[in-house]
SETOR-977386 format. One record per residue: x, y, z of N, C-alpha, C, CB in turn. Coordinates in pm, whole numbers, plus 50000, padded with zeros to 5 digits. Glycine has a CB too. Layout:
XYZXYZXYZXYZ ...
This chain:
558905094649927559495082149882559465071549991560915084349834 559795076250150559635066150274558835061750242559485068750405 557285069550187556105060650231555215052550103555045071150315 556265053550008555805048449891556825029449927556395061749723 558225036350008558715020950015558215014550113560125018650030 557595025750204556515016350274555355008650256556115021150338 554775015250169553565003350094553834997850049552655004050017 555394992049959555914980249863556494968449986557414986949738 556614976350053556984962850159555854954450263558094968950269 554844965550209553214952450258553004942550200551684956550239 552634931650279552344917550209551794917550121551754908850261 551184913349979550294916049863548924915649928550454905149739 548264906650036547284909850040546944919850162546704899450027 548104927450164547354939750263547004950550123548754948950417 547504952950019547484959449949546564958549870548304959949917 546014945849817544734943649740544084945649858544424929549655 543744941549968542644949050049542444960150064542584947350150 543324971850034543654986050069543074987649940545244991950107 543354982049794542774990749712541044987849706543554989249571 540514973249721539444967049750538634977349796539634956449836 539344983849958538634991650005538265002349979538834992450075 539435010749923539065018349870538665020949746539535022749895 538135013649634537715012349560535965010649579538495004549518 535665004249673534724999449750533805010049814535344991749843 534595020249842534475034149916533915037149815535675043449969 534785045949693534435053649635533095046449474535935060649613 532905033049499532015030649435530575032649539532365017349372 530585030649657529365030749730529085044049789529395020749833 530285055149753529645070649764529575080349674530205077649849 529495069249511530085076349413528865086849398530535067249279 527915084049425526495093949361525835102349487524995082249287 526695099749593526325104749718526395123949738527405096249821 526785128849592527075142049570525685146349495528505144049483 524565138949464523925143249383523065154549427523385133749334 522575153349552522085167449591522165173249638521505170849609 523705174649727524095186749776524725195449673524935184749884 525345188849547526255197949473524815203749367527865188049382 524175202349411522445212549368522085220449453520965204649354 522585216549606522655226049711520745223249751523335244749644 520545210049740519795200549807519935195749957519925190549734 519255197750062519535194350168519125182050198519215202150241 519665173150306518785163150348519885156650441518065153550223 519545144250483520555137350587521765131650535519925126150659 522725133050590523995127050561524195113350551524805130550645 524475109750416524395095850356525785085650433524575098150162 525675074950479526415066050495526885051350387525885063950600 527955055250374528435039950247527805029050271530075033050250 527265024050190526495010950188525035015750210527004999750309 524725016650346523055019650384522765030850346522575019650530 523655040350267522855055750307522125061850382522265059450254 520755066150366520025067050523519405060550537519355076150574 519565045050539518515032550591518905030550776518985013950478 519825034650818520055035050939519085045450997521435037250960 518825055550924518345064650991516635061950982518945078250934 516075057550853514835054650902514705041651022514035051750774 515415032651013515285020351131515325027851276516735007951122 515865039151279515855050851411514295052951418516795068251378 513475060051298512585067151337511265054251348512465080651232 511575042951270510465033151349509765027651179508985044851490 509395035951165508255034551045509045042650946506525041351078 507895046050786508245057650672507185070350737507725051650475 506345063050819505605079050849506145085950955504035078850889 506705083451062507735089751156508655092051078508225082351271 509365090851037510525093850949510475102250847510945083850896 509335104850757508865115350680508415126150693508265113150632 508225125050859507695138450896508685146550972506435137250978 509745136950991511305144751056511705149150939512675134751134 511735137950810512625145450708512295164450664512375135150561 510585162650660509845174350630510555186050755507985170650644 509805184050869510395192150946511785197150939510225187651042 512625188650947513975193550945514865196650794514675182951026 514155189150689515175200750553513955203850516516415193850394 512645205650518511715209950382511035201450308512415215450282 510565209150210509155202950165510035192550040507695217650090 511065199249988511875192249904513095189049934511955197349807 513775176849938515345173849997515495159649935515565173750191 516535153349931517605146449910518395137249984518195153049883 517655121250018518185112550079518815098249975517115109750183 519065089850031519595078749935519695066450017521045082249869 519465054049950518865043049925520265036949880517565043649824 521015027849981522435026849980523005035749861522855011649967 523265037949797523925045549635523235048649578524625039449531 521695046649613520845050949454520015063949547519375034049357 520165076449475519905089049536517975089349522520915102949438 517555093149608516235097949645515605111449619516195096749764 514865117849554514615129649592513155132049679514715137049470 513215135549778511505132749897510915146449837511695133750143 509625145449828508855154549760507635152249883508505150749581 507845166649983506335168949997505645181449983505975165350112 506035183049868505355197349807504395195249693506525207849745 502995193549720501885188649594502315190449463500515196749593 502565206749482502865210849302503905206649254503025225349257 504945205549330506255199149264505825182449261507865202849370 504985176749297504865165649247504105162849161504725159149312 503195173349114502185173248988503115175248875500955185648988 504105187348895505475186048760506105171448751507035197348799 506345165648842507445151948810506115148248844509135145848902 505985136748853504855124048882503325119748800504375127149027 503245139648764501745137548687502385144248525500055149848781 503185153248507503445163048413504285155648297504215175348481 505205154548435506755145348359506315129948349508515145548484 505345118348363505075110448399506245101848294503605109848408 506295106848149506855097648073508155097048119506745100047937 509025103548193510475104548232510385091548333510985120748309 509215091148464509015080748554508055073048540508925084348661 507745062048464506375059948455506505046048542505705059348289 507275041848599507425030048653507855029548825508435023748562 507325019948862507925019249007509305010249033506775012849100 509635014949127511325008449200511454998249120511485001949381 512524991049036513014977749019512064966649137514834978749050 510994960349060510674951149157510964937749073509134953049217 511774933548983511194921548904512564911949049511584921348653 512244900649070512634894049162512674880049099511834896049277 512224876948968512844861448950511884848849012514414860649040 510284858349026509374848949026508094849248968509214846449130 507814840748914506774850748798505554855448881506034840648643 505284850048958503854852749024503994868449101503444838849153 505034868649137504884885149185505834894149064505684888249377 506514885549010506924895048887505474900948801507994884948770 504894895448818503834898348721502454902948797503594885048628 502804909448903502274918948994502014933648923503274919849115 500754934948881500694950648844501224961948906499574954248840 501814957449027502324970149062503874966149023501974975149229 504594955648976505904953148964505724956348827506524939349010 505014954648673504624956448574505344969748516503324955748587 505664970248414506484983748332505994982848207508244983548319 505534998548162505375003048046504664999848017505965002847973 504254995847871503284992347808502664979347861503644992147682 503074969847890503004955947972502264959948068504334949148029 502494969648176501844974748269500364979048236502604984548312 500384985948117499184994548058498354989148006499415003247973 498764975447962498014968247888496974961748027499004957247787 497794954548112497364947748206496064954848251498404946148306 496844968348309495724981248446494304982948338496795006148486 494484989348194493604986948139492454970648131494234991148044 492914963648092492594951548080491224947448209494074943548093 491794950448340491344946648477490264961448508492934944448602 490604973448461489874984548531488124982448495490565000648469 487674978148387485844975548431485574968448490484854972248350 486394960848582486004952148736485324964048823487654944848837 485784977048833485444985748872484664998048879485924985648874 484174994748698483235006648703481845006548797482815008648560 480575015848827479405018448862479025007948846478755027348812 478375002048765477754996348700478014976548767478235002448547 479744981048785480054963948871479984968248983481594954248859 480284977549079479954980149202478514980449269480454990549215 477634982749185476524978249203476104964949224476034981949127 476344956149145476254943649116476934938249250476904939848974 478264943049306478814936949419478134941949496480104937749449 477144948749570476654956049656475954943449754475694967649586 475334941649683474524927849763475804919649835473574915149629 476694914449772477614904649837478094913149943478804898349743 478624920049947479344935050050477934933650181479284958149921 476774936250146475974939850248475574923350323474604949850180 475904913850253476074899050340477424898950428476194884850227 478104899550382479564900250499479494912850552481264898850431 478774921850564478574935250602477554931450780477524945150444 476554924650760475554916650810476534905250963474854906650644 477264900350860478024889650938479124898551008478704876750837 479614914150959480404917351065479464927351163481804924151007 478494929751166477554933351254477304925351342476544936251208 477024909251300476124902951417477534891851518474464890651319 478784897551469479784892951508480504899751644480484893051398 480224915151611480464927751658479564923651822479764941951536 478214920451754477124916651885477494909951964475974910151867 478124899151919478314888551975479564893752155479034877751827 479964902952125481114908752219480624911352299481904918652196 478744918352341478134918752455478644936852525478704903452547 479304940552470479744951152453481084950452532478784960952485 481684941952561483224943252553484144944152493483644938652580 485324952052526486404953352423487004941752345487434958952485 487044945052210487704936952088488474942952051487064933151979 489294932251948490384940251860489664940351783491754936251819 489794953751707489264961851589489444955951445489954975251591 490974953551394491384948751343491404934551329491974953551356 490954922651397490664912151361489084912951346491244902651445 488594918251316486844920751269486944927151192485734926751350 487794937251148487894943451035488584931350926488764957351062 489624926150986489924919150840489324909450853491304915550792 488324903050917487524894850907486404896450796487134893951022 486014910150764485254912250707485624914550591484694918450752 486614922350559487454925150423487854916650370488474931850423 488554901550413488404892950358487254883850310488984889850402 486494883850391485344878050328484314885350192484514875950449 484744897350185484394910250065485054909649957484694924850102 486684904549969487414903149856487244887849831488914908349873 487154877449898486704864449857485424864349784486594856049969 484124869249798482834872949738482994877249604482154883449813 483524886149607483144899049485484164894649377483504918349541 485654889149468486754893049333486334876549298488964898749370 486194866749412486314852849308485284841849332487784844849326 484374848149420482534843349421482684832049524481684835749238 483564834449607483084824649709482574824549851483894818349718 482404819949955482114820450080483254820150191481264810650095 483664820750233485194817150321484304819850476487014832150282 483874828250548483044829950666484434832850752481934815650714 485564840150695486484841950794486324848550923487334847050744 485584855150911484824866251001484514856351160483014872450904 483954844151094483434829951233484804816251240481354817951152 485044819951151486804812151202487924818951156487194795951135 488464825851261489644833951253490854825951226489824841451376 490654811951198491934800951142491664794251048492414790451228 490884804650977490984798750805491884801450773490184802750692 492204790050656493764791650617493974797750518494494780750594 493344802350455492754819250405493574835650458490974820550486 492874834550543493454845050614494464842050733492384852450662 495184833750783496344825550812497334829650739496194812150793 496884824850585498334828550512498044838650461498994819650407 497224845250461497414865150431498034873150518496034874150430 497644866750663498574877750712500034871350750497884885450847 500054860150693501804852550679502684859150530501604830350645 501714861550463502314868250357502354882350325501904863550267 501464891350438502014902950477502834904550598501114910850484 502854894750636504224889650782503394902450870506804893950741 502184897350925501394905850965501224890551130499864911650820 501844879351116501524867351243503404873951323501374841551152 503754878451334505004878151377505154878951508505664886651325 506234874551575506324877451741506514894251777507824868251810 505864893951865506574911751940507504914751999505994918652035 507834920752004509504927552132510494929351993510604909452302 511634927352102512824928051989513124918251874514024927752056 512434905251883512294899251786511544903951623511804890451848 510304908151672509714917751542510334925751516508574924551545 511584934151596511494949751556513274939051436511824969251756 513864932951481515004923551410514234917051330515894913151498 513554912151286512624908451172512304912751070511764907251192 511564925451103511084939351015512254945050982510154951151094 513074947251075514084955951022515224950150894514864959951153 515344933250905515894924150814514844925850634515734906650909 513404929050670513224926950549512814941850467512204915750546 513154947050574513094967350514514494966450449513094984450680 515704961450508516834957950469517094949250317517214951150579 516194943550328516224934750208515314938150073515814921250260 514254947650119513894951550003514614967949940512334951050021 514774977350041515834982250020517284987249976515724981450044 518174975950048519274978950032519814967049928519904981050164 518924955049903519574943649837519174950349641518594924749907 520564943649652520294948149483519594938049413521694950349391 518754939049309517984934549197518414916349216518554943749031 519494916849179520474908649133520764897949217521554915349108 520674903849373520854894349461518984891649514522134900549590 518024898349535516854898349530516374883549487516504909149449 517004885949303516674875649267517374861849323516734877549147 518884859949352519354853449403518384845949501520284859149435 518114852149565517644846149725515914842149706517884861549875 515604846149661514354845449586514534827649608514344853849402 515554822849500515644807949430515894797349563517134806849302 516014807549722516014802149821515194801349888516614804149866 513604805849863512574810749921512934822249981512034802450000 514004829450004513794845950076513574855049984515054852350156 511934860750037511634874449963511134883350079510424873349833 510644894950062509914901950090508384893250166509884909849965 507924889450042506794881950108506824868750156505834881550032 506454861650241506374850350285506054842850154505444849250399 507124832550106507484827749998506194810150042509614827249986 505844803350118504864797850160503484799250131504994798950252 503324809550201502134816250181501854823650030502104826050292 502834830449979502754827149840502094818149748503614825349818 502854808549759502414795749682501284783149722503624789149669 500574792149856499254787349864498144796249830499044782949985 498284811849772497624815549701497864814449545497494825249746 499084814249535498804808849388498254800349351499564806449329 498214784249419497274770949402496004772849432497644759549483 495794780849548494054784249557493794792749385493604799049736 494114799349415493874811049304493534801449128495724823049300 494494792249145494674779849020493254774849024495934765249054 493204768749158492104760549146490644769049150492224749949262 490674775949164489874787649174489214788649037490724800549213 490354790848982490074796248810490144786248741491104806448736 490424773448772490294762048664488694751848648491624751248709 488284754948822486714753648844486114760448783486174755448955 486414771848760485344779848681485224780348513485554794048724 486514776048477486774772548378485564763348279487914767048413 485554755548386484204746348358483064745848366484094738948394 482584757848503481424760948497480394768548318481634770248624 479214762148359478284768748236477584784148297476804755848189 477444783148428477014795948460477664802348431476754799348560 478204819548401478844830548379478604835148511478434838848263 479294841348583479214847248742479594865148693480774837548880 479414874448762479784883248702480774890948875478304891348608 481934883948847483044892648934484324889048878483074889449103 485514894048945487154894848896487304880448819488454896049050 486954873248838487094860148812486994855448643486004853648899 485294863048652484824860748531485574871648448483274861148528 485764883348432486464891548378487544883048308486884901248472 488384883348392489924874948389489194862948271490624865948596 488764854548326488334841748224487944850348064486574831548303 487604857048037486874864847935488064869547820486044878648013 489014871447925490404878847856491444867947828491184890947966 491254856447906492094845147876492624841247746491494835447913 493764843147733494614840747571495664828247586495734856847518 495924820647537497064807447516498664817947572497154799947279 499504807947587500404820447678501514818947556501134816047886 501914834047516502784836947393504214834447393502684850047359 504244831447246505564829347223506474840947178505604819647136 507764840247207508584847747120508334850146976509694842647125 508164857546901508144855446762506414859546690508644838046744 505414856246795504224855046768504294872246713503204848946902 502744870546630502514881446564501934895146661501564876846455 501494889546752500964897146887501914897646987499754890646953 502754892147013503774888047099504524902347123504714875647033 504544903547240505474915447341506764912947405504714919547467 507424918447398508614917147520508744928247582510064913747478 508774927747729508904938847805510544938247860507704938747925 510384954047985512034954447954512584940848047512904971948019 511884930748155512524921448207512424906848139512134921748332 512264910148010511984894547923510854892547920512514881047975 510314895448010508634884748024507864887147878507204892248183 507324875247791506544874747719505264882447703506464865547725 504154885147685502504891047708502154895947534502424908847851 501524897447565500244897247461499214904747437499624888447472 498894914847327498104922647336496694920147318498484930047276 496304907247302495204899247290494204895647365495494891247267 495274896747492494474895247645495044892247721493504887247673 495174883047833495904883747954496294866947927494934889348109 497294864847973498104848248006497294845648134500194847848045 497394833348190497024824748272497764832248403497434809348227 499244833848380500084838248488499494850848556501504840848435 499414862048462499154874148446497844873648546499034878548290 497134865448511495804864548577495834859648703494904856848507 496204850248726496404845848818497244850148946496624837848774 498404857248878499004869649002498534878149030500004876448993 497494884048943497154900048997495314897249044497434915448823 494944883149046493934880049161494724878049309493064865349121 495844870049292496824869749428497064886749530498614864349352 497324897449379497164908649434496224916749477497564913249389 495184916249404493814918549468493714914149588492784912949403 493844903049594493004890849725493584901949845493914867449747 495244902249848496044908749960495634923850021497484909849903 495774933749824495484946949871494084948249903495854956849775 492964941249884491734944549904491434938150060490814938949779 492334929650113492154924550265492764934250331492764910250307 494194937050302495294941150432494424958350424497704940350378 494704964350325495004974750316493554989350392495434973350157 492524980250335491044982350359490834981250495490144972650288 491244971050571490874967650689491894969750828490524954550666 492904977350722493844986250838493104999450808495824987550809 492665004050731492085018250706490955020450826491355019350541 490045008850808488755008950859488805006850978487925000850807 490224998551012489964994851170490335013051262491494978051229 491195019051173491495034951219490225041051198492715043851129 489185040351115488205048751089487535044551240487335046250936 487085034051274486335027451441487115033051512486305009951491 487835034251532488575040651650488685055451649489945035551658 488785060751554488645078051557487345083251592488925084951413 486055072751527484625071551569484625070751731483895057651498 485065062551793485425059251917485715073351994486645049351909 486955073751949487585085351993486965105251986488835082551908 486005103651921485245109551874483975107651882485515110151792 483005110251995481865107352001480845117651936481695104752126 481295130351925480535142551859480225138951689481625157851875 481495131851630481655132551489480545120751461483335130051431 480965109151539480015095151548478475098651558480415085551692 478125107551615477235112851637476635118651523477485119451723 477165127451476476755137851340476805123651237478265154351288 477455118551180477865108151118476275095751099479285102651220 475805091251231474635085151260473305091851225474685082651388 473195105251289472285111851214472165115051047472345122051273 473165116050993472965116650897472285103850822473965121050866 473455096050838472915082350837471595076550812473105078450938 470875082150946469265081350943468595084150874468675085751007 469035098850829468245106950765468305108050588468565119350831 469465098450599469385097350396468595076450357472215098850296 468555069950505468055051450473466325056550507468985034050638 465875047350402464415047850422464265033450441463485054450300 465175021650423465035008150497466035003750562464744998050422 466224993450621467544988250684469224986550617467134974950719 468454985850464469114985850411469624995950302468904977850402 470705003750285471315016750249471045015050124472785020050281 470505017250014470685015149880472055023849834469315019349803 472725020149685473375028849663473685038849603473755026449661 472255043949568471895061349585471835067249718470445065349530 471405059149841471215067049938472745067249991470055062250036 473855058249992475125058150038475645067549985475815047650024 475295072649839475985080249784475955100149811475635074849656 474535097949891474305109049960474645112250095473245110549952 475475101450167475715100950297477205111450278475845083450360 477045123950247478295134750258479405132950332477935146550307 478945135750506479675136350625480355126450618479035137050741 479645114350607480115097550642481585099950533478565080750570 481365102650404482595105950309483725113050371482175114450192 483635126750440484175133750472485235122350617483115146350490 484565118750661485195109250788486095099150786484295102550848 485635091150640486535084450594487835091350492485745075150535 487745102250464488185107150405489315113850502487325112450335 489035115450631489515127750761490695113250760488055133650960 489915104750828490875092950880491915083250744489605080650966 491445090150634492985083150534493375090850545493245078250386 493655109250588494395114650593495365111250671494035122750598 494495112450780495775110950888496435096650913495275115551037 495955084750828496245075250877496275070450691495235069251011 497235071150580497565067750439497575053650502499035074750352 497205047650380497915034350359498745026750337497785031050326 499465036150226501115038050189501415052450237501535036750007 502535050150352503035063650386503465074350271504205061150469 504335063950187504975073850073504555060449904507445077650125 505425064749813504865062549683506295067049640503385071149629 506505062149533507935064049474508045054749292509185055349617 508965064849239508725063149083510415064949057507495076948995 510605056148960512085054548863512665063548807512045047048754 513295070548821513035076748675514165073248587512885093048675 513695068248472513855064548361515065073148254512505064548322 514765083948269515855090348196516245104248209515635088948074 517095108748199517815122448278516305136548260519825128748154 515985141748363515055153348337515735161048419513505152348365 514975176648377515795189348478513935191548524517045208448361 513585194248663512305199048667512605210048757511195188948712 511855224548760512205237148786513845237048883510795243848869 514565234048778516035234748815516365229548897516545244348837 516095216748926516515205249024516945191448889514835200349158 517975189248849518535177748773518315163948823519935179448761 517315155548779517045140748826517645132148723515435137048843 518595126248793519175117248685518565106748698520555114348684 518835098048534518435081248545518885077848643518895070948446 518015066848695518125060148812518175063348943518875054948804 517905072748964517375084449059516025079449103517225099848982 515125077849226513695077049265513585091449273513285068349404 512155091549236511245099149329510325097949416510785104549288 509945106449517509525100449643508085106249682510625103449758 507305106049688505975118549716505885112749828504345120349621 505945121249972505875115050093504575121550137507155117150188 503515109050137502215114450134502075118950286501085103650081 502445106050364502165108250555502575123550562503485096450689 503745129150496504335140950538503265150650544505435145250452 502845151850363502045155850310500645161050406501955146350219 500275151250388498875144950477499015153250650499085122050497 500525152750703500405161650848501005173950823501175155250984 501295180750722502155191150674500965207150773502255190050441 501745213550870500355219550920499945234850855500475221251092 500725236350749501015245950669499455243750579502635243750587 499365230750527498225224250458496385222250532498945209350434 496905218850651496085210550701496515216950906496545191350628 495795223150929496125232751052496085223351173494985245751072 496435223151273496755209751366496595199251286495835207151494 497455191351226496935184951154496715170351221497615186251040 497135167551353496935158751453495585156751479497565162351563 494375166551481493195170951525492535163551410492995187051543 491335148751431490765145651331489495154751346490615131051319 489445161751197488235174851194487605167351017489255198651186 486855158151012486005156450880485755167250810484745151150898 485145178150868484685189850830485965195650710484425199350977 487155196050760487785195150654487615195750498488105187650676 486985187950467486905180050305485435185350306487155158750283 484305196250337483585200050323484245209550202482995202650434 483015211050112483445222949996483815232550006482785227149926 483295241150098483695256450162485305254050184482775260850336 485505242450306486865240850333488015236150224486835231950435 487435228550132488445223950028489075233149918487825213649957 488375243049922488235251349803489515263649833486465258049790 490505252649729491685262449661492685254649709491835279449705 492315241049812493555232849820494285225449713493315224049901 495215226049715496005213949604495705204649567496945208249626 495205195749500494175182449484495265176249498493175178349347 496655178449520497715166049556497855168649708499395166649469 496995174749784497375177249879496865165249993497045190449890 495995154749919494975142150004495565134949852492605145050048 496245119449893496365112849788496345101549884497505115749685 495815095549940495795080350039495905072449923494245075550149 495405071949789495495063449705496775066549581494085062549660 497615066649582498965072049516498285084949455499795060649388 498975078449365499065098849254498975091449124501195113349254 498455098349021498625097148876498125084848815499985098348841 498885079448698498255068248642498345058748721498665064448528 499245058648813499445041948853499085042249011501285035048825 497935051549018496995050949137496265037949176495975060449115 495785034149303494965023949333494095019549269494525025149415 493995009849169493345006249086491795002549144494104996549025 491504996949291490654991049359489655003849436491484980849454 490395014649421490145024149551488235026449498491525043549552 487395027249444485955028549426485575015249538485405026649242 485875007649506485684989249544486154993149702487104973949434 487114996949741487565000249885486635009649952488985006549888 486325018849900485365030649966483825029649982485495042949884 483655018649868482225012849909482385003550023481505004649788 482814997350061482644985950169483184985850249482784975250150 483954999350278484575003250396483235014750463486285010750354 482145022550347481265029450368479645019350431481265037450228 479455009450382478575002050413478884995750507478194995850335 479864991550556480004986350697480024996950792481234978250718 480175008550773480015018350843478985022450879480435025550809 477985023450779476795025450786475735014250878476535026650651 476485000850842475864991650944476064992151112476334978950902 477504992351124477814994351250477455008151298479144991551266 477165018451321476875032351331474985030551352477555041951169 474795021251284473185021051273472875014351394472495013051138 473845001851432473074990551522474154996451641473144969851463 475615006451698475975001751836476395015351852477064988751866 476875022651889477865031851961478865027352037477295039852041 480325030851905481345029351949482415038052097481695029851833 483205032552156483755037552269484985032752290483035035352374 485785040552333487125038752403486665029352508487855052852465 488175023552528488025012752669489785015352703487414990552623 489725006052789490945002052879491955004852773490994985452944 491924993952663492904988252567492674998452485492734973452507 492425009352401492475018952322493065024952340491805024052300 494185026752254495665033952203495325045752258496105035252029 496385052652337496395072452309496625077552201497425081352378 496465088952196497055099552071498305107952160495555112952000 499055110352048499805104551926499595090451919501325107251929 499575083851803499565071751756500935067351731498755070851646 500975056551777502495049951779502335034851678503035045351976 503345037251566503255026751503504205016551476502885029751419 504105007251396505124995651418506034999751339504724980951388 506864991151315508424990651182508094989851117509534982251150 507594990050997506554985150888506694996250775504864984150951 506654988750631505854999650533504825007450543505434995150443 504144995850567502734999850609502175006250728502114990250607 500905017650743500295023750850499885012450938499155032750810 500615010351067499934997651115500295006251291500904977951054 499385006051349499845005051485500685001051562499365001951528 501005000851663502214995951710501434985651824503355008951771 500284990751882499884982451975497994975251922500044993152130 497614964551908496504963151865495334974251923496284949751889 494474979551850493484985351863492094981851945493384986851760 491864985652045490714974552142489864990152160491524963552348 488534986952122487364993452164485854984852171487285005052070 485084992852253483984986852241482974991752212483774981852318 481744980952158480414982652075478894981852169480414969451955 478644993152203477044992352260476354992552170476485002552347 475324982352213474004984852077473474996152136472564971452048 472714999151984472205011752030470585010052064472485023051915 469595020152199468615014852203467645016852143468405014452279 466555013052086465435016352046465455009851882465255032452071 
């Protein structure tokens, strides 16, 4: 009774703060039981951040995924301020949820943000809306158009060769010649133009690509408070406030740079609009599918689950126009962080570079690779294939799930993620034996035979895999084939050690720029 007349004699607002708080408490640890009382292991969740403190410790999602692995297992249980996680790096248990169960998760994280141009991002896209879209865009990609792009690929292929020369054989960064070139591949093919970013590294082109992958940022503790603000913000901010801040220019992506690919992208597609030639790349596709943008009510008319209008008729203007914005990005950033790791493992590897070149030789009967003969270049596959292992593009991949499932006696409730942590995956040494050791040989048939086919996924998992990845592997393979033909790559001064140390980032990105150098080769 003392201490009941002791709380009546607190001021009123010590007492609404007391219940505030604790109310506050037990709403921000209400779900924080979900997988230990399954007798799920994983790190001890904190109110509010859950374990977002703890990845900002390990640096990156691929340092951090490979502690989680090591220390609870292939399967465990983290959380995303209140909203529970389950990390999956066990192949088969992700072929049950991700490929099996797909209809329980068929969607990724809450991304709609309250702007249409990245709302209407195929990878932000749900359900049928989604399906309609991925379908809609996928014969940009068959044989038949990859061919057709081949020629454009082997011109900026050309220009990052005689660029490469130009260095005299001193050390470069890897990565500004790589995305020199990748951009000029996704400018070509997806929307038929010339950009020559490759000979001015301050086109405003690629300026605001890597402003809108916040890829220009300062170093030291300023980047690592930067990165760590917008891991924070895509993370831990709810939907709700997302959108909020959004209406302030704060997103995720550089909200600027945004809206100078959307106006390129406009004007892009409204020139062509008019053209009488037919061009045959992303462009023209898109134009082909072009429908008047729908109303509520229409006889074709859709509503998906965030309002947005669409149409089973063909694609809106918007629709089109964002998911060239997305192309433009994933076919620059993503390609030319891959490739700039593939040069450097070459580097680092003079035996493999070696085997790699000979082969090389021995499948071109002109200077130029046709693409039957690329398609016989085995090893060269295997190499690129060695180096997305060890170096994913997306560390991890993660899905909604949608509505309560039990999968081999683990209970995933709505609103629950799932997590396939590929980096884990990808160094797991149970899978893949030193898995530090880049060995191509690997992904030879003898060696592959009886592995998990979820056991290499650099390009997600399941339906809502890399839509681009054919388009990526060709022109990450032909520039290979060029450079390998004309220099022999080498370590220098500036070339990273192993272990590889990487930045704060979603993304596989180094921590320190990549510098090697190019001897021509003689004869």
């Amino acid at each position: 009774m003392e201490i009941i007349a002791g709380v009546l004699e607190l001021p009123l607002w010590a007492i609404l703060l007391t219940i505030a708080t604790v109310l506050s408490y037990i709403y921000l640890t209400w779900r924080h039981d979900t997988w230990s009382k399954q007798s799920i292991r994983g790190p001890k969740p904190l109110p509010l951040f859950g374990n977002f403190l703890s990845l900002l410790k390990h640096g990156s999602f691929a340092t951090y995924d490979k502690f989680i692995l090591d220390t609870y297992g292939k399967i465990s249980g983290s959380f995303r301020g209140r909203v529970p996680i389950l990390d999956i790096a066990d192949p088969e248990y992700l072929r049950l949820t991700m490929i099996k169960d797909f209809s329980s998760m068929p969607n990724r994280n809450d991304l709609n943000v309250g702007e249409s141009m990245l709302d209407n991002f195929m990878t932000a896209l749900t359900d049928d809306h989604w399906r309609h879209v991925r379908s809609s865009l996928t014969p940009t990609f068959t044989s038949g158009k990859l061919k057709q792009m081949k020629g454009r690929i082997d011109v900026c292929a050309n220009t990052f060769v005689e660029h490469i020369r130009e260095q005299n054989g001193e050390p470069f960064d890897s990565k500004m010649f790589t995305g020199g070139y990748t951009m000029d591949v996704i400018s070509s093919t997806a929307f038929g133009i010339q950009i020559d970013s490759q000979k001015d590294p301050n086109h405003p082109m690629l300026i605001n690509a890597n402003k809108m992958m916040n890829l220009n940022s300062a170093s030291g503790l300023y980047q690592k408070i930067k990165s760590g603000l917008r891991i924070a913000y895509f993370l831990l901010a709810p939907t709700f406030l997302q959108k909020f801040l959004t209406k302030f220019g704060i997103s995720i992506l550089d909200m600027e740079a945004t809206r100078y690919f959307k106006d390129v992208t406009g004007r892009i597609f409204d020139g062509r609009s008019n053209e009488t030639t037919k061009q045959k790349d992303f462009i023209q596709l898109c134009l082909n599918l072009l429908v008047d943008d729908p109303k509520r009510g229409d006889a074709d008319a859709q509503v998906d689950k965030y309002g947005q209008v669409w149409t089973t008729k063909g694609l809106k203007r918007e629709e089109i126009v964002s998911n060239a914005v997305l192309f433009f990005l994933a076919g620059y950033e993503t390609t030319a962080t891959t490739l700039n790791f593939i040069l450097y493992e070459l580097a680092m590897n003079q035996g493999v570079q070696q085997k790699a070149y000979e082969e090389i030789m021995e499948n071109m009967s002109s200077e130029e690779a046709t693409y039957e003969e690329l398609s016989k270049m085995e090893y060269l596959d295997w190499v690129i294939q060695e180096s997305m292992r060890i170096y994913p593009a997306a560390p991890r991949v993660e899905r909604l799930v949608e509505k309560d499932t039990s999968i081999e006696g683990i209970h995933l409730p709505a609103g629950c993620m799932v997590s396939a942590m590929i980096y884990a995956i990808h160094h797991d040494p149970e899978i893949w034996p030193e898995p530090e050791e880049f060995r191509p040989e690997r992904f030879s048939p003898e060696n592959s035979e009886g592995r998990h086919q979820y056991a290499w996924m650099p390009f997600g998992i399941g339906n809502r895999n890399c839509i681009g990845m054919r388009l990526a592997l060709l022109e990450m393979k032909i520039a290979l084939v060029k450079i390998l033909t004309n220099f022999v790559l080498e370590p220098c001064d500036g070339t990273p050690e192993k272990p590889m140390k990487y930045s704060q980032n979603f993304r596989m990105a180094p921590e320190k720029p990549i510098k090697i150098a190019a001897n021509c080769r003689k004869g």
